[in-house]
N, C-alpha and C positions, 0 to 999 in steps of 0.2 A: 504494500500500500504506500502511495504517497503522502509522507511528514507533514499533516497540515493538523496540527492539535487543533484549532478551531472548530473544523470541518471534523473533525473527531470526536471533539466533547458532545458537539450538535445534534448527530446521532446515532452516539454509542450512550447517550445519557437516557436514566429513565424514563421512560413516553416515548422515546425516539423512535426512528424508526426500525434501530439496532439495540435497543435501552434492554429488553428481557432476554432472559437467560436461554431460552427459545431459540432466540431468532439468531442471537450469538454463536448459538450450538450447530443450526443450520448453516449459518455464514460456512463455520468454520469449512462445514463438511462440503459444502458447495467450490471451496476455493481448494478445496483436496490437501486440508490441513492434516487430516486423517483418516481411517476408511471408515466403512457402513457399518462394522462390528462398533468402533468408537462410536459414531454415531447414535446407538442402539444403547449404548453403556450411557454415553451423556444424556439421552432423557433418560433414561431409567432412574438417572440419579435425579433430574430434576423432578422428574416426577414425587419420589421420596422423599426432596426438598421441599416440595410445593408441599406435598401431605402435611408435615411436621408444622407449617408454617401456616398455615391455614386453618387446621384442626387444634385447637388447642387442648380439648380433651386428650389428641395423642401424644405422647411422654413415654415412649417405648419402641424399641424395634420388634417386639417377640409378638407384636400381633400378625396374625397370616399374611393377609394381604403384602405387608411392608415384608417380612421377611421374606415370602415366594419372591418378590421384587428382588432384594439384594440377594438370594440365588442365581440372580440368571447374571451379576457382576461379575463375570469371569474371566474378563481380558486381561487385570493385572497377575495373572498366575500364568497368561500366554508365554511360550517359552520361544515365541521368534517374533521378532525385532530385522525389518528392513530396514538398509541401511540406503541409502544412492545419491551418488557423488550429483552434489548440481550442475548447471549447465557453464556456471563460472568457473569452476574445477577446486574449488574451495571449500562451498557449503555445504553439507550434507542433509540430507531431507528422513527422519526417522517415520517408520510404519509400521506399529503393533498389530499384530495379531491376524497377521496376512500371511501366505505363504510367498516365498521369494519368490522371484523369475532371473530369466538369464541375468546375467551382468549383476545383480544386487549379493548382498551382503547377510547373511545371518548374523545378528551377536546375539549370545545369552545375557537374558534379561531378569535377571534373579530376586536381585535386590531386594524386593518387596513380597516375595514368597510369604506367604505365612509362617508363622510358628508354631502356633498350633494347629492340629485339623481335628476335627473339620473347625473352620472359624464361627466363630459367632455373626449375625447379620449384620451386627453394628461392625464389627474387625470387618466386615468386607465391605461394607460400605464405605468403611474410612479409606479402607488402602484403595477403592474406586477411586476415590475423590482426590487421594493426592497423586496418583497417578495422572 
């Protein structure tokens, strides 16, 4: 994107027309920031964001619904990680949870493995999210 913070605060700011976490999450996936599995993981999470945040009776992740939810959060435990040199010969563009093609690169992607298993909803939900 072109450096214009003005034209940025404008609308990436709340109401805007980039302001919700949504439309952000689309952007992202439309400009092939990451693939369709990411895509799938980021509303899930928003969705489970929105629940908490909306519902104030809920204060838990161990109700069904929310936890079937962070079940299906599985890309931070994907064990391949594309790698591919950009077109300047510098950058490199990362891809969880894809299988590779010619030319591209596997790295192992560990890091965030769990500790325990099975995790808890909330453990997967977090390690979703800083992922």
């Amino acid at each position: 994107m072109i450096d214009d913070e003005k034209l940025t605060d404008r609308i990436f700011s709340p109401g805007r027309a980039f302001g919700d976490f949504g439309a952000k999450i689309y952007l992202g996936y439309l400009i092939g920031a990451y693939s369709k599995q990411a895509l799938q993981e980021l509303t899930t999470i928003r969705r489970i964001r929105n629940d908490f945040a909306h519902q104030l009776e809920l204060n838990s992740f161990d109700r069904d619904d929310i936890r079937d939810r962070c079940q299906n959060l599985t890309l931070s435990q994907s064990k391949i990680v594309k790698a591919i040199r950009g077109e300047d010969g510098h950058s490199v563009v990362l891809t969880l949870g894809e299988t590779k093609k010619e030319r591209e690169e596997e790295i192992p992607f560990s890091d965030v493995a769990f500790e325990k298993s099975p995790p808890s909803p909330r453990d997967r939900f977090a390690t979703a999210c800083k992922l």
